[in-house]
C-alpha atoms as an extended CHARMM CRD file, in Angstrom:
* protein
*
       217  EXT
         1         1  UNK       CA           -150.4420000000     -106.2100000000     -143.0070000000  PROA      1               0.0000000000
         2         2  UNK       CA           -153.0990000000     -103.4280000000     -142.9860000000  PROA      2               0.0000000000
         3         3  UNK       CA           -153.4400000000     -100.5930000000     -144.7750000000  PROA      3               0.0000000000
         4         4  UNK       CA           -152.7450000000      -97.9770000000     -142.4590000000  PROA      4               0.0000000000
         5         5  UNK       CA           -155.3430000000      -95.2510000000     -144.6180000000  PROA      5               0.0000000000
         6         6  UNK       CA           -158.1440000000      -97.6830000000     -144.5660000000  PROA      6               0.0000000000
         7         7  UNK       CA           -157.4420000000      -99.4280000000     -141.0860000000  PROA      7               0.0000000000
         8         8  UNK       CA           -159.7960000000      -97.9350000000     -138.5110000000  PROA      8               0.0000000000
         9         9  UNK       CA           -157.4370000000      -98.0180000000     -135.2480000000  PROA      9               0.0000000000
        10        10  UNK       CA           -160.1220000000      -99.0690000000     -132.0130000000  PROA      10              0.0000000000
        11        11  UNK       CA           -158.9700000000      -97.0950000000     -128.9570000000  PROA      11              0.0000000000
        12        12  UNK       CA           -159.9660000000      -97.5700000000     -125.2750000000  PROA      12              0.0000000000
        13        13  UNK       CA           -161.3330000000      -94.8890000000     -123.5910000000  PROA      13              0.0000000000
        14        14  UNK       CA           -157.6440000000      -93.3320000000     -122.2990000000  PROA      14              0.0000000000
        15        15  UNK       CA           -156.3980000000      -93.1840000000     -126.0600000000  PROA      15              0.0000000000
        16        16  UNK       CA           -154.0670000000      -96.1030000000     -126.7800000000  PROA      16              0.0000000000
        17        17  UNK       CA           -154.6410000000      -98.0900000000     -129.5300000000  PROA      17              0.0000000000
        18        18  UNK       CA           -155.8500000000     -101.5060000000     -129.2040000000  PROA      18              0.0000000000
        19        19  UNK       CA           -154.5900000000     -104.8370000000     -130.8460000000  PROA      19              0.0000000000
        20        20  UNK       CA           -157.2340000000     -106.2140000000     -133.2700000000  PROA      20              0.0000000000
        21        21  UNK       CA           -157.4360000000     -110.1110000000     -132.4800000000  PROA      21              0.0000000000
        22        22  UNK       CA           -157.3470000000     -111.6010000000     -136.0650000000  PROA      22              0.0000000000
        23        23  UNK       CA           -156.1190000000     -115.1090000000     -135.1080000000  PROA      23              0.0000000000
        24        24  UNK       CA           -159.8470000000     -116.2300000000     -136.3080000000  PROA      24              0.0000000000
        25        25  UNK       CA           -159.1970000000     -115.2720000000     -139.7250000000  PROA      25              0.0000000000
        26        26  UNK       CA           -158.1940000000     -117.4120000000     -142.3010000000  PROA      26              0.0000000000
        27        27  UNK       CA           -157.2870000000     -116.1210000000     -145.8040000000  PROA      27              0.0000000000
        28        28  UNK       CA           -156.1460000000     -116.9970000000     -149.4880000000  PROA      28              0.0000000000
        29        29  UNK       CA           -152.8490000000     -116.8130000000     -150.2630000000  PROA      29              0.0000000000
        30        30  UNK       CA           -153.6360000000     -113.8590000000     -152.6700000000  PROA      30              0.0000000000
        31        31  UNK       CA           -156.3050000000     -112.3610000000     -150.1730000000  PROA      31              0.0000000000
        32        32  UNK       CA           -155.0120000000     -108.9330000000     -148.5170000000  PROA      32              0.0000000000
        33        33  UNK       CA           -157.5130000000     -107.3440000000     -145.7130000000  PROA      33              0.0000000000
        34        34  UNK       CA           -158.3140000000     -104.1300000000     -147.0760000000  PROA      34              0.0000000000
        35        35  UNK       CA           -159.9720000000     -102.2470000000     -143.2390000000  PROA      35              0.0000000000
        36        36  UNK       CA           -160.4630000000     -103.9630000000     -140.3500000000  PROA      36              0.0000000000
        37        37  UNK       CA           -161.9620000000     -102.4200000000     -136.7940000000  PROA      37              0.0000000000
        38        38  UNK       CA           -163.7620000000     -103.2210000000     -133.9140000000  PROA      38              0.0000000000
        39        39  UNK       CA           -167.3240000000     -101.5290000000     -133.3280000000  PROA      39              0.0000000000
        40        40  UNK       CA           -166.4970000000      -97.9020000000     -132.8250000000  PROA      40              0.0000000000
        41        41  UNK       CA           -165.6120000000      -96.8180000000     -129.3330000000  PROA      41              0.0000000000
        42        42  UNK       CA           -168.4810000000      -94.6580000000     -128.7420000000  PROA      42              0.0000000000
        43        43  UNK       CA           -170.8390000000      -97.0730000000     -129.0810000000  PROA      43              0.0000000000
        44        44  UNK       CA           -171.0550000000      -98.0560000000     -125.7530000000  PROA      44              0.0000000000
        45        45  UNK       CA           -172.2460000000      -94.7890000000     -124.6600000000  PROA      45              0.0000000000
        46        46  UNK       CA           -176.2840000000      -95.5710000000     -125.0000000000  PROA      46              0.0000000000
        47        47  UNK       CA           -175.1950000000      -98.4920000000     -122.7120000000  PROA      47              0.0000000000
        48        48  UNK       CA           -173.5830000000      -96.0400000000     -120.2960000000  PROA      48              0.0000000000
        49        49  UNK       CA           -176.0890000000      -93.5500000000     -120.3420000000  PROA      49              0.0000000000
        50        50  UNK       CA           -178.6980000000      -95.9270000000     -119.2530000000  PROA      50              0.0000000000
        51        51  UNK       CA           -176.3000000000      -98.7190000000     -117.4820000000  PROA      51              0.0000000000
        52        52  UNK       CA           -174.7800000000      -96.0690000000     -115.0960000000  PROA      52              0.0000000000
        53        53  UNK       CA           -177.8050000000      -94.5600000000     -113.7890000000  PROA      53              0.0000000000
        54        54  UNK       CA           -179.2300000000      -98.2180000000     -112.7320000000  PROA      54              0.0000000000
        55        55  UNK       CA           -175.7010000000      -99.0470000000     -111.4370000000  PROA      55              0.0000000000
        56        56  UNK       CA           -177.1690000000      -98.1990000000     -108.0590000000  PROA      56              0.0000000000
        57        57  UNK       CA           -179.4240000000     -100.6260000000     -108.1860000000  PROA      57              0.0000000000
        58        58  UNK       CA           -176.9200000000     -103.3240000000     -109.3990000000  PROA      58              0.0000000000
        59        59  UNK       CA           -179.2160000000     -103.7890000000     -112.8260000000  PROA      59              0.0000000000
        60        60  UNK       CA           -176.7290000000     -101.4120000000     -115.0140000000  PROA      60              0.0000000000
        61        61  UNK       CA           -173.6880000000     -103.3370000000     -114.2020000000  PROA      61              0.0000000000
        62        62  UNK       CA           -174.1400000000     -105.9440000000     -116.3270000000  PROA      62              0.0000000000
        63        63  UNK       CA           -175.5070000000     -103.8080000000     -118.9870000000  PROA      63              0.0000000000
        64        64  UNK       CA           -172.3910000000     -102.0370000000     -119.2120000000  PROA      64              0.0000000000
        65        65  UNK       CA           -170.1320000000     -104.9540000000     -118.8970000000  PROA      65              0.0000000000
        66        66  UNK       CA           -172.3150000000     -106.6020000000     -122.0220000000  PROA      66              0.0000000000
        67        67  UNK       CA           -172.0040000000     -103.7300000000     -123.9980000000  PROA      67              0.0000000000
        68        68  UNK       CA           -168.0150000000     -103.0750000000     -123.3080000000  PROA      68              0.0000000000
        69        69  UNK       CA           -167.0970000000     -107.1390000000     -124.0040000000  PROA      69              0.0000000000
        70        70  UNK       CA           -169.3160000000     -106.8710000000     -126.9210000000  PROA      70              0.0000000000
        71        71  UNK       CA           -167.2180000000     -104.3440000000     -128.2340000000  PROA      71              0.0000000000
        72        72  UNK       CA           -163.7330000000     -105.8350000000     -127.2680000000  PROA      72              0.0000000000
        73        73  UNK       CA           -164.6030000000     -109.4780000000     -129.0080000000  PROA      73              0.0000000000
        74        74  UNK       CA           -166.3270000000     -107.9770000000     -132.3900000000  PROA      74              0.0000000000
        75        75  UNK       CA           -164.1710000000     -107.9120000000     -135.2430000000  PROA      75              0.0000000000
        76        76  UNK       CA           -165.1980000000     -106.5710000000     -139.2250000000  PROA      76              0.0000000000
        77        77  UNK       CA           -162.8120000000     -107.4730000000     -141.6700000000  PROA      77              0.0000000000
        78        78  UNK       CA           -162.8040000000     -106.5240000000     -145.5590000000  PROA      78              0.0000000000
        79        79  UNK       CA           -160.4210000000     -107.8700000000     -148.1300000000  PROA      79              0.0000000000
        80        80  UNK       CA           -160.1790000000     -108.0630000000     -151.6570000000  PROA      80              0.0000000000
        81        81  UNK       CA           -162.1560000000     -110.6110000000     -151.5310000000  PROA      81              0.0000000000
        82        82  UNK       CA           -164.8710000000     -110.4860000000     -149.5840000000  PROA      82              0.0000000000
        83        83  UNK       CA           -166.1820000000     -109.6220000000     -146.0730000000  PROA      83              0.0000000000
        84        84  UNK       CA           -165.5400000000     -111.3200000000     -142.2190000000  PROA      84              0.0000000000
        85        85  UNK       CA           -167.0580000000     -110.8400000000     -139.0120000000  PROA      85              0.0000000000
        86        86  UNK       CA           -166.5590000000     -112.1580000000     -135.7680000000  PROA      86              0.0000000000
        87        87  UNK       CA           -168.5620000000     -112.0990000000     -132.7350000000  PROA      87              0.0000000000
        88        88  UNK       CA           -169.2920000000     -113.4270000000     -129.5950000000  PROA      88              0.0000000000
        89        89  UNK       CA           -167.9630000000     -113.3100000000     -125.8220000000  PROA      89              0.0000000000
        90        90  UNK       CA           -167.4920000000     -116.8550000000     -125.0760000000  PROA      90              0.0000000000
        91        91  UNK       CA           -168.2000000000     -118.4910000000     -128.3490000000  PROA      91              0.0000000000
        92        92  UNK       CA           -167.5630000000     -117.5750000000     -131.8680000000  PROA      92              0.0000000000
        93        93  UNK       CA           -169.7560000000     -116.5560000000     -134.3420000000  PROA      93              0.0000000000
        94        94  UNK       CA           -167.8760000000     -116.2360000000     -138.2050000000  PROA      94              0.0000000000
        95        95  UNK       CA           -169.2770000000     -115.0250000000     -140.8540000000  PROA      95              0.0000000000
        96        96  UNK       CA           -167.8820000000     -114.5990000000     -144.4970000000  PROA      96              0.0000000000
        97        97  UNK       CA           -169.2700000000     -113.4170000000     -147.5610000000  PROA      97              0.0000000000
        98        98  UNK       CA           -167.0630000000     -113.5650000000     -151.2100000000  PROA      98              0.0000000000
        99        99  UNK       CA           -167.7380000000     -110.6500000000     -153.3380000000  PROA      99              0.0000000000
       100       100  UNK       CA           -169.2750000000     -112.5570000000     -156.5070000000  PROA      100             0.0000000000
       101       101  UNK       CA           -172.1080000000     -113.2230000000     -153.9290000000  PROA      101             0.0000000000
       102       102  UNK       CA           -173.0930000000     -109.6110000000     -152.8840000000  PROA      102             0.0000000000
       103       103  UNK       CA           -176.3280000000     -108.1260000000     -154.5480000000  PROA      103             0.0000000000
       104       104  UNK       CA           -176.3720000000     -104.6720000000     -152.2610000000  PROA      104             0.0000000000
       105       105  UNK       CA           -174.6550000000     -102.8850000000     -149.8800000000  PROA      105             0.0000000000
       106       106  UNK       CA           -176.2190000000     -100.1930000000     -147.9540000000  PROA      106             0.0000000000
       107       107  UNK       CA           -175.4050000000      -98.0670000000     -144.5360000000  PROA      107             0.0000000000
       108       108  UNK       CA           -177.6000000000      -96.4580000000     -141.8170000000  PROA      108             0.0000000000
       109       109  UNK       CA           -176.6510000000      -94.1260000000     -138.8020000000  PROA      109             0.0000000000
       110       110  UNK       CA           -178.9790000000      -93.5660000000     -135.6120000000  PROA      110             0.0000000000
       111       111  UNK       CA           -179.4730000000      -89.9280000000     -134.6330000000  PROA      111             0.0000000000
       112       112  UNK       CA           -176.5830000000      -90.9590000000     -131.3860000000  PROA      112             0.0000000000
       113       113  UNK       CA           -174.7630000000      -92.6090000000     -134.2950000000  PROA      113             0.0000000000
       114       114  UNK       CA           -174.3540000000      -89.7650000000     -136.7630000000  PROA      114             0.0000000000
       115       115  UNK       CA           -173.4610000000      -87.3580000000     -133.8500000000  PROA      115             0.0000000000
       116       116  UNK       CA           -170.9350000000      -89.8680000000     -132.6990000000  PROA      116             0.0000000000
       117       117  UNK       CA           -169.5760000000      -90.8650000000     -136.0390000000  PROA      117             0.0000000000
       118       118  UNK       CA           -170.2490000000      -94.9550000000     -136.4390000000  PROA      118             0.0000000000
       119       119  UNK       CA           -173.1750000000      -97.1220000000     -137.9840000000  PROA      119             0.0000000000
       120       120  UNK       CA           -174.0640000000      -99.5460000000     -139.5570000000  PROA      120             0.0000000000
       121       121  UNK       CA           -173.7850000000     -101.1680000000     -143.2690000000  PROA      121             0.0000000000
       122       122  UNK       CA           -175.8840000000     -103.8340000000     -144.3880000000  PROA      122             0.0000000000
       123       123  UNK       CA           -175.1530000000     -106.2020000000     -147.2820000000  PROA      123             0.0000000000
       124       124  UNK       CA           -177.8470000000     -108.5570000000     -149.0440000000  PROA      124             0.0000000000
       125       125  UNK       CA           -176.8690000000     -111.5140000000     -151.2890000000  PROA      125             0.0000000000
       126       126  UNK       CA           -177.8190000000     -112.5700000000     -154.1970000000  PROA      126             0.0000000000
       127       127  UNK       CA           -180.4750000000     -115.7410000000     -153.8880000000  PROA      127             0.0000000000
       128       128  UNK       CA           -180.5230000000     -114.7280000000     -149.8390000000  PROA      128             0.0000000000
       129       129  UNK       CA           -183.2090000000     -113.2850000000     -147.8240000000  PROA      129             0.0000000000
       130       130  UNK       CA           -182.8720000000     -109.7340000000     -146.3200000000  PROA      130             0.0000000000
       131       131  UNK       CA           -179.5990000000     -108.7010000000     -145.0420000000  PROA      131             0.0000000000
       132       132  UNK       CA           -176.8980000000     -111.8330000000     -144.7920000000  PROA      132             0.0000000000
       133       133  UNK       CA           -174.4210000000     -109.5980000000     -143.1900000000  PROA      133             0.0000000000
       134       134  UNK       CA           -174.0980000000     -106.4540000000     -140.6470000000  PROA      134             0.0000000000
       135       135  UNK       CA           -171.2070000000     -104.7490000000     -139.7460000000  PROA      135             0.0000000000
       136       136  UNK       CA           -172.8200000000     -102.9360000000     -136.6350000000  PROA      136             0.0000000000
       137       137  UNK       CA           -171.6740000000      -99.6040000000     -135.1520000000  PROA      137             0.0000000000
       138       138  UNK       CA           -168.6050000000      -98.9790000000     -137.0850000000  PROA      138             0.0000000000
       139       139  UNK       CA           -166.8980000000      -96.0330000000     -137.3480000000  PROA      139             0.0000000000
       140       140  UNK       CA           -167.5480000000      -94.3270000000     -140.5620000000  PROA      140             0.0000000000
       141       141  UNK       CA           -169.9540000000      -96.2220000000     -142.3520000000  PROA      141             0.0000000000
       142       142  UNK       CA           -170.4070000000      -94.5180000000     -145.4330000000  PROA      142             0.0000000000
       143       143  UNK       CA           -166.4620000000      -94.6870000000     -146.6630000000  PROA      143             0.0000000000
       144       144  UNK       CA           -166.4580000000      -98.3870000000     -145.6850000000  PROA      144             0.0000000000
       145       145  UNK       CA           -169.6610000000      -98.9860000000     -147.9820000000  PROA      145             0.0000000000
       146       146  UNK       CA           -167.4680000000      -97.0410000000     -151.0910000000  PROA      146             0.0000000000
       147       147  UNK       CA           -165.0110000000      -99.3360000000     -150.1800000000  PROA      147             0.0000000000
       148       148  UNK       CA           -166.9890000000     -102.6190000000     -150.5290000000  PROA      148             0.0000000000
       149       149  UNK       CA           -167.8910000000     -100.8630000000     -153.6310000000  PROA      149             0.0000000000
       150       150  UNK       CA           -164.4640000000     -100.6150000000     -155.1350000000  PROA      150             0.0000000000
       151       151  UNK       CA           -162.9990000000     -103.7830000000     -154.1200000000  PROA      151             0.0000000000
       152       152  UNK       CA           -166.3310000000     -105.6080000000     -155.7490000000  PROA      152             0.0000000000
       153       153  UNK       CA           -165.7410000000     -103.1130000000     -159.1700000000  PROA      153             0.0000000000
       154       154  UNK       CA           -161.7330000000     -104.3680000000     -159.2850000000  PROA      154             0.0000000000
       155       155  UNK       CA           -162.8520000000     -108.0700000000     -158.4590000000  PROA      155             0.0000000000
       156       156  UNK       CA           -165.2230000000     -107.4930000000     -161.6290000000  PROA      156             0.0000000000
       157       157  UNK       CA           -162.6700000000     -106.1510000000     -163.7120000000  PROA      157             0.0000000000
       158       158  UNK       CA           -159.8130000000     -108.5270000000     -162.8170000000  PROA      158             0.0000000000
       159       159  UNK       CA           -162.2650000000     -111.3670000000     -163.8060000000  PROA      159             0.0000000000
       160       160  UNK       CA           -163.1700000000     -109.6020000000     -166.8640000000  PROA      160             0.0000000000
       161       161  UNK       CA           -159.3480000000     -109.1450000000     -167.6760000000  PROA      161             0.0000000000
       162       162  UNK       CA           -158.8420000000     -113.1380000000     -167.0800000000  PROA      162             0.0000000000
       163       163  UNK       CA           -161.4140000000     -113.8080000000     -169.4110000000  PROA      163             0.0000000000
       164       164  UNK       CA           -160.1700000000     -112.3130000000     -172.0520000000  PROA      164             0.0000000000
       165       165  UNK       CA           -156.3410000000     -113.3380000000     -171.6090000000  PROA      165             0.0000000000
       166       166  UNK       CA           -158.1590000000     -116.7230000000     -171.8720000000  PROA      166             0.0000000000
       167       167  UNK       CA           -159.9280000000     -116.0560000000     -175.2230000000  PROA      167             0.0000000000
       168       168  UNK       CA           -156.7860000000     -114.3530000000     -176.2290000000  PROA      168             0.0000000000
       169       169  UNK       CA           -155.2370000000     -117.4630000000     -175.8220000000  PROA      169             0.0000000000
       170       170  UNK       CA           -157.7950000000     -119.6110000000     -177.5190000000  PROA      170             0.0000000000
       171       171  UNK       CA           -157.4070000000     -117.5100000000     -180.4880000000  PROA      171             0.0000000000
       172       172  UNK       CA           -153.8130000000     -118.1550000000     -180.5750000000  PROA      172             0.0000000000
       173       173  UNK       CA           -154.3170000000     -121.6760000000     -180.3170000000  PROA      173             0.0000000000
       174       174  UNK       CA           -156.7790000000     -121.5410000000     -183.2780000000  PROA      174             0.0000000000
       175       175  UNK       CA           -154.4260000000     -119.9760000000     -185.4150000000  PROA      175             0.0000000000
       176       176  UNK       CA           -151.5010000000     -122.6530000000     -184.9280000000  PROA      176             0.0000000000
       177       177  UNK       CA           -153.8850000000     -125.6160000000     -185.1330000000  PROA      177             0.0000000000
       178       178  UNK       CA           -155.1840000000     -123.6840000000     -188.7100000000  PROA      178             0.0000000000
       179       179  UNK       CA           -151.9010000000     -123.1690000000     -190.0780000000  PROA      179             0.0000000000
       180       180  UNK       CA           -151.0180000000     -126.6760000000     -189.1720000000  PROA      180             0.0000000000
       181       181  UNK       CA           -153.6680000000     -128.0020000000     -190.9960000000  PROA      181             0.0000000000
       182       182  UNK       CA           -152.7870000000     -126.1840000000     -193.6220000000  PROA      182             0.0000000000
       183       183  UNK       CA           -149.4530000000     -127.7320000000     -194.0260000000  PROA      183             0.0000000000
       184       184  UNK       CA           -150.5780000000     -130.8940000000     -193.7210000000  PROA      184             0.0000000000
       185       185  UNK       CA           -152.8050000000     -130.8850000000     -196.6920000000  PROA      185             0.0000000000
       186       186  UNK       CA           -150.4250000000     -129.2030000000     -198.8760000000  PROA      186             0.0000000000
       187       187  UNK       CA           -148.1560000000     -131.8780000000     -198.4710000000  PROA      187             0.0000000000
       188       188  UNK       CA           -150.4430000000     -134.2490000000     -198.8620000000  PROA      188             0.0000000000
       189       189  UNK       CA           -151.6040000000     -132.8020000000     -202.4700000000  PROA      189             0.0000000000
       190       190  UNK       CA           -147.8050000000     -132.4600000000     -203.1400000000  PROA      190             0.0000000000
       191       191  UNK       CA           -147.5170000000     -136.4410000000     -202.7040000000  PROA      191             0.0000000000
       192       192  UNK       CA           -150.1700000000     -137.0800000000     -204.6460000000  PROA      192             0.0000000000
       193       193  UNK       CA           -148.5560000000     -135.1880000000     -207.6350000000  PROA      193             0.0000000000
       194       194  UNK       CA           -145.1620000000     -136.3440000000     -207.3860000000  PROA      194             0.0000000000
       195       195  UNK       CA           -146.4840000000     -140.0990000000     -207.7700000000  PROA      195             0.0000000000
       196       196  UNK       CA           -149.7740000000     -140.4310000000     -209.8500000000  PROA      196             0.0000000000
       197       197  UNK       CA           -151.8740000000     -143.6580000000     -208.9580000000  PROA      197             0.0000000000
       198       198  UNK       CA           -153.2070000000     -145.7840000000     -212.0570000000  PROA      198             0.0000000000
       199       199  UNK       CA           -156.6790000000     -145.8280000000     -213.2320000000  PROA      199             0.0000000000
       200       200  UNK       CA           -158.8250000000     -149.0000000000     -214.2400000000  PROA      200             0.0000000000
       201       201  UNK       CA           -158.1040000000     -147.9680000000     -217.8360000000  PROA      201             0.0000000000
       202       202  UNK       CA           -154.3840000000     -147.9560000000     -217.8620000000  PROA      202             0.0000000000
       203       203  UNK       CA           -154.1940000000     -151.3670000000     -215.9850000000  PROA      203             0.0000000000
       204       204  UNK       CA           -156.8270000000     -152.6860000000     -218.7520000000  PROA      204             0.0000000000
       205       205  UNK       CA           -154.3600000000     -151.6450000000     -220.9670000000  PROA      205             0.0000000000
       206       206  UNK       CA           -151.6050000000     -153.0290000000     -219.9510000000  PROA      206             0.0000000000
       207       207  UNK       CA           -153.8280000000     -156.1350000000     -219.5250000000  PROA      207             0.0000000000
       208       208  UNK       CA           -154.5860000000     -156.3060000000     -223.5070000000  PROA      208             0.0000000000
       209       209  UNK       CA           -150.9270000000     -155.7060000000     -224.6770000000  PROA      209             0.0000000000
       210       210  UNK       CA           -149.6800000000     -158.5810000000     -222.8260000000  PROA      210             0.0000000000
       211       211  UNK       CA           -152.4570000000     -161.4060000000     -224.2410000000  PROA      211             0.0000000000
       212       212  UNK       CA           -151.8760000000     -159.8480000000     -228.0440000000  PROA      212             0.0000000000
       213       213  UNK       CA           -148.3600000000     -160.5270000000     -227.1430000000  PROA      213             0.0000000000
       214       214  UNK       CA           -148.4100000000     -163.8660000000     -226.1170000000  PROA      214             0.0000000000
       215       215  UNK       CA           -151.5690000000     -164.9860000000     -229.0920000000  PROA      215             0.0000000000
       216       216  UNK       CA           -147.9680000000     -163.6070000000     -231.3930000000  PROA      216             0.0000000000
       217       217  UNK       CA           -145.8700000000     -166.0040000000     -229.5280000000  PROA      217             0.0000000000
């Protein structure tokens, strides 16, 4: 289910919503999506202002059409786990990205974009060179980049948590394995008092009363 507050609803032009295709998404049993959209609906217009004019010609058709299937088959998904997109027309391009990989996160808007209200946000991985992932033309760029931020922050701090509910344990663990220790050599010095072992010179003693005894005999 998506969150309705973070779920950017895709429209077509007369105003009712479209159904986000997700069937190309695969989660984790314990992975949620957190926002998912299609490239916002206004960017199509720089294909419309220059793929109408040229329609005339027959050269802006198929600018137009590009632009409008390119927009129906893109898909952005975040979880709380990491990020998703999907592209492509008649194939399929996925791309995924977990959280513990993601070194920087950053978001750009066009002059058209930021009078329109999408762009773009850009994420770099760690060990990877320049941007691995884009999430182009989306609406609101700047509260989906806070909200990579926050689900990496909680990922951190959920980890951090697990850690140390695992040295918690440990510790436990320790403790028992001390204390059983502990009883075992205290009842092992406990045996040792209750029956005494003989020493060389008590046996050599016992050896020299029993020859005087039999040189009397």
């Amino acid at each position: 289910m998506l969150s309705p507050s973070l779920q950017e609803e895709p429209k077509t032009g007369n105003g009712v919503t479209a159904e986000l295709d997700l069937d190309w998404l695969s989660l984790d049993d314990d992975e949620e999506i957190r926002w998912a959209s299609t490239p916002h609906r206004y960017s199509v217009v720089p294909a419309l202002l220059v793929g109408v004019p040229l329609s005339l010609v027959l050269v802006g058709i198929p600018i137009v059409a590009a632009s409008y299937l390119q927009y129906k088959n893109t898909n952005y998904v975040v979880t709380n786990k990491g990020l998703y997109s999907k592209r492509g027309i008649l194939s399929r391009d996925v791309k995924q990205i977990g959280f513990e990989k993601v070194q920087n996160i950053s978001y750009s808007q066009s002059a058209i974009g930021s009078s329109l209200g999408y762009g773009s946000v850009e994420v770099s991985t760690a060990g990877g060179s320049g941007v691995e992932l884009r999430f182009r033309s989306i609406p609101d760029p700047a509260s989906v980049q806070e909200l990579i931020a926050r689900e990496i922050d909680a990922g951190k701090r959920d980890s951090a948590d697990g850690d140390g509910d695992a040295d918690d344990v440990l510790a436990e663990i320790l403790v028992e394995l001390r204390a059983i220790r502990s009883a075992v050599t205290d009842d092992g010095a406990g045996g040792d008092a209750e029956t005494p072992t003989a020493t060389g010179e008590d046996v050599g003693a016992e050896r020299t009363a029993s020859e005087t005894a039999r040189e009397d005999r």
